[in-house]
C-alpha positions in Angstrom: 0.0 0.0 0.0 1.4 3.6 -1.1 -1.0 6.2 -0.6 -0.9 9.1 -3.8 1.5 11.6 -3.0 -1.1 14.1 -2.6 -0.8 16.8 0.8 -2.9 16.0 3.2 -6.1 19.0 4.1 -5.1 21.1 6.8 -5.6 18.9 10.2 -5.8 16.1 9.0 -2.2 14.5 9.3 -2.9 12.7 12.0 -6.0 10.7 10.9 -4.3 9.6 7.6 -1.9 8.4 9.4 -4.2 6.7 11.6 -6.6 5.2 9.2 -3.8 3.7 7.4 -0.9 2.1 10.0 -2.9 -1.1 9.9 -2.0 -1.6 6.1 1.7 -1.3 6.9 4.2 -3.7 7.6 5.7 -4.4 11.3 8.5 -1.4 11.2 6.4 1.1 9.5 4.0 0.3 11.8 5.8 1.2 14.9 7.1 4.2 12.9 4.1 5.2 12.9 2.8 4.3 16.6 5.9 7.0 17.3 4.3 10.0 15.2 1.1 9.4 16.7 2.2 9.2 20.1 4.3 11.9 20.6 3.7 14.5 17.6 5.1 17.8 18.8 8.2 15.9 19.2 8.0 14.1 16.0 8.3 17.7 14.6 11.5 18.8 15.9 13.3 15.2 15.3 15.3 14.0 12.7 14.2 10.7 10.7 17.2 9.2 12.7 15.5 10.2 15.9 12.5 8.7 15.2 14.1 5.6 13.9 15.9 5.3 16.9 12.7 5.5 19.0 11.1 3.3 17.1 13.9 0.5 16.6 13.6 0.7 12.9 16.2 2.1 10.7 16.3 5.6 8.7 15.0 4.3 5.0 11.9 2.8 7.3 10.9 6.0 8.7 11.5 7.5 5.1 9.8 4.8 3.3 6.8 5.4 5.9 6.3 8.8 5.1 6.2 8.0 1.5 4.1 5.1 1.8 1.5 7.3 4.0 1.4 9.9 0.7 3.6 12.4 1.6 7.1 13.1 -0.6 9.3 12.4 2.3 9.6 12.7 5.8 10.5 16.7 5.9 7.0 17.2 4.3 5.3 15.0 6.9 7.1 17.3 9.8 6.0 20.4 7.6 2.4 19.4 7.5 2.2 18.0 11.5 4.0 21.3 12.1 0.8 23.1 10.4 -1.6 21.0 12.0 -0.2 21.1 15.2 -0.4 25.3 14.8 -4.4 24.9 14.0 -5.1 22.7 17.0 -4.8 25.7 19.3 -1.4 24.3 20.5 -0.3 28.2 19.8 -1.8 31.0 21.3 -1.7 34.7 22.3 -0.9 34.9 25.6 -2.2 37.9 27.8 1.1 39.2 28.0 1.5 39.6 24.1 1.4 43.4 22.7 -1.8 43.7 20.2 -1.2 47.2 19.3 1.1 47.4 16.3 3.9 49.7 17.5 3.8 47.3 20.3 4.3 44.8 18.0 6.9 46.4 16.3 8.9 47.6 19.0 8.6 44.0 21.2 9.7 42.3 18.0 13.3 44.5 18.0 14.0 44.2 21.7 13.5 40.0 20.7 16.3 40.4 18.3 18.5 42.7 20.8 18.0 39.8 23.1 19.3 37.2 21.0 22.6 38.3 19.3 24.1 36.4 21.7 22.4 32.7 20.9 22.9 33.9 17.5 26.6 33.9 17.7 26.6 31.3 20.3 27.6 28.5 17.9 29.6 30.4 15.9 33.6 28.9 15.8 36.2 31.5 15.3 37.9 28.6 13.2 35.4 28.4 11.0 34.9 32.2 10.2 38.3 32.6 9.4 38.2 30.1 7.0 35.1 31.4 5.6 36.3 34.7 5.3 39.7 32.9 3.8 37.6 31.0 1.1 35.6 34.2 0.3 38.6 36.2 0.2 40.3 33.5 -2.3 37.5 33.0 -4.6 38.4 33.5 -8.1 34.0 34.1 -8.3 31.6 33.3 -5.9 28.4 31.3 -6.7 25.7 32.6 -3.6 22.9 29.9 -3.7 19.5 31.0 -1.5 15.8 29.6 -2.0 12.8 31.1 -0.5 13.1 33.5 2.2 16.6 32.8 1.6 16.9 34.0 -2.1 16.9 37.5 -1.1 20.0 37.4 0.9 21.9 35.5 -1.6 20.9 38.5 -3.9 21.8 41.1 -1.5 25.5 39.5 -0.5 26.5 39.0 -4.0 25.5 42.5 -4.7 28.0 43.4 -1.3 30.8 41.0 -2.8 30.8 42.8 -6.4 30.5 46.5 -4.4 34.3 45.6 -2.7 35.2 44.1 -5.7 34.7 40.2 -5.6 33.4 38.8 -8.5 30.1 37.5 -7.5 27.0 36.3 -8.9 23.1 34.7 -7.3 20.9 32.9 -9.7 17.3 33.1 -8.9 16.1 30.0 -10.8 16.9 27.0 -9.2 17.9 25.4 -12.6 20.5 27.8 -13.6 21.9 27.5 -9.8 22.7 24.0 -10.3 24.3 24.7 -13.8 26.1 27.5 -12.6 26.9 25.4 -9.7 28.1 22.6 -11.8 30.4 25.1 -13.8 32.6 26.1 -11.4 36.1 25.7 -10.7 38.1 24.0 -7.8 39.4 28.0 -7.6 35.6 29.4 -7.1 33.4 29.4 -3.9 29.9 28.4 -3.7 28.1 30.6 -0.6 25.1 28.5 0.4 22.5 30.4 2.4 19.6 28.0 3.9 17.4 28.4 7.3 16.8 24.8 7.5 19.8 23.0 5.3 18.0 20.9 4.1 15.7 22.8 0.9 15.9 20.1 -2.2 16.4 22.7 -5.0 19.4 24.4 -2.5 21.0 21.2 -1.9 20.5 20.3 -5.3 23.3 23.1 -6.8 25.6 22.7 -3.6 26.0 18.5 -4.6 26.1 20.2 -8.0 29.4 22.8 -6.4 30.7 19.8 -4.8 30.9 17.7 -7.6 32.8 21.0 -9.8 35.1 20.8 -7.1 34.4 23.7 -5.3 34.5 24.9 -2.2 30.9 25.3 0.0 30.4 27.8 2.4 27.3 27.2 4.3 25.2 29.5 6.6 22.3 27.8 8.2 20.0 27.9 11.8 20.4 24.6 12.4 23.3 22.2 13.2 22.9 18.2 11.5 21.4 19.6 8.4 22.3 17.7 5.2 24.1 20.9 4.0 25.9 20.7 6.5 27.4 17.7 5.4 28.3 19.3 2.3 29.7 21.8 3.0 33.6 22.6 3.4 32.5 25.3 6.6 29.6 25.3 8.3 28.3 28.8 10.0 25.7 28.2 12.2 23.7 31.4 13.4 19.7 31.6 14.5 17.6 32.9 16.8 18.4 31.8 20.2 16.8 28.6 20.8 14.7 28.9 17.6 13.0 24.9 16.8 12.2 23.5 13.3 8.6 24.1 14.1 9.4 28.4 14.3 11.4 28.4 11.6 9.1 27.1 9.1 6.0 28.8 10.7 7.8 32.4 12.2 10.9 32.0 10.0 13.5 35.0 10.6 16.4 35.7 8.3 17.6 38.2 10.2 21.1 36.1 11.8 21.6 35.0 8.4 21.1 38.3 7.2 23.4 40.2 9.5 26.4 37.4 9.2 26.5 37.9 5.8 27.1 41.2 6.0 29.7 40.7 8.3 31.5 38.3 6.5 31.5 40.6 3.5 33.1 43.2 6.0 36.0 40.7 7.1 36.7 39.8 3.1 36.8 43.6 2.2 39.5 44.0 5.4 41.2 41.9 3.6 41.9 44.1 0.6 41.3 47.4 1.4 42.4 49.3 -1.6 40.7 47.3 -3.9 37.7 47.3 -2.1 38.1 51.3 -2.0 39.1 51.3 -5.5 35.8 49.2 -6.9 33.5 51.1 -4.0 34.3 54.6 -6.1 33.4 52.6 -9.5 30.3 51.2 -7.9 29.6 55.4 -6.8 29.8 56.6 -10.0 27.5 54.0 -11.7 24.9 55.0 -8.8 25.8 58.4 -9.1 24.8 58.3 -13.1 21.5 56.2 -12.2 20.1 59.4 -9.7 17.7 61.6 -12.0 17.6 64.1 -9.1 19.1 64.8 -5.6 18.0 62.9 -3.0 16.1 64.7 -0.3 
């Protein structure tokens, strides 16, 4: 029995899962007997974690996800992640602003709060050799998808302003042909909340296989771009879970280390980072058709 792999409606993960353990074999079965049981945990473990728990092995917990009609296991914890959101398991407490400067102002003091968690797991080892690959690059491929294709846009914009030959595909298929283009000289700059987005990983196996070296920047430690990747930057939001970042998902660490990286690599070469900063001030200064206020 493999259900279509058609999404499930909203709240009702649970019941498909339920109507259908009976059809699957012994492992799967207890696979699913986990899930059931213990669902708000289910979202914040790995397959390996629930494999574990359920004395089965990883392709079983895989192979139970896709045989329950989802695509794999991430898109089951997606979907319980949404379900578990509808059942109420979230709400506003009394102590929540509702006015939106309230709002506004709350959500900035959050992110005062939690530079430190954000650079909590980062290794001075590993920036320096971040900022060392970036600084080396013959031309940097920056790979984001989703929220994350925005960065990748803005820090290959930063790279070419100190003058680091840069570039950020927004279509996935030309990421992974840039990707497979490149040269043991380039860099490819991987930006991914989760690590573990298929088109994402896609062009970074893609970079790997070029030869290439992978600079990843993730929220999440374990992610399967991690294990890609020649350096691994790990920044988020305190004790953010896999259940906020795919429901209240922040860019924001992400955001800011990139821009300090960039500021380390231009250190590196500060005359030619003056030198292509003046270029890039004369193109901008061409593009104003009047004085700014």
């Amino acid at each position: 029995m493999t259900l279509p792999s058609l999404p499930p409606a909203a709240g009702t993960v649970l019941a498909r899962i339920r109507a259908h353990t009976g059809e699957l074999h012994p492992g799967e079965q207890r696979v699913a007997h986990v899930v059931l049981d213990r669902p708000e945990w289910t979202i914040e473990a790995s397959a390996q974690d629930v494999a574990d728990a359920a004395g089965v092995s990883r392709a079983t917990v895989v192979r139970t996800a896709q045989r329950l009609g989802f695509a794999g296991y991430p898109q089951l914890r997606v979907l319980l992640a949404r379900d578990v959101g509808l059942s109420g398991a979230w709400t506003r407490t009394s102590g929540e602003p509702e006015e939106p400067i309230e709002i506004v102002r709350a959500y900035f003091h959050d992110v005062a709060r939690a530079v430190d968690g954000m650079l909590a797991l980062l290794a001075a080892d590993d920036v320096r050799r971040a900022v060392d690959l970036l600084a080396g690059a013959a031309t940097t491929l920056v790979i984001g998808n989703g929220l994350s294709s925005t960065l990748a846009a803005e820090a290959a914009m930063r790279l070419n302003a100190i003058g680091r030959s840069a570039e950020a595909p927004a279509d996935y298929v030309s990421q992974s042909v840039k990707a497979r283009l490149l040269r043991p000289q380039d860099v490819c700059l991987v930006v991914s909340g989760t690590g573990s987005t298929t088109p994402t990983l896609q062009a970074a196996r893609a970079a790997r296989s070029a030869g290439a070296e992978i600079v990843a920047l993730t929220a999440f430690t374990g992610s399967p771009l991690g294990e890609l990747a020649s350096v691994t930057l790990v920044a988020g939001m305190g004790a953010t879970s896999f259940r906020d970042e795919i429901t209240t998902t922040t860019r924001i660490p992400q955001g800011m280390l990139l821009n300090a990286l960039v500021g380390a690599v231009r250190r590196r070469d500060p005359a030619g980072a003056q030198d292509a900063q003046a270029r890039l001030l004369e193109v901008i200064g061409e593009a104003l058709v009047q004085d700014p206020p």
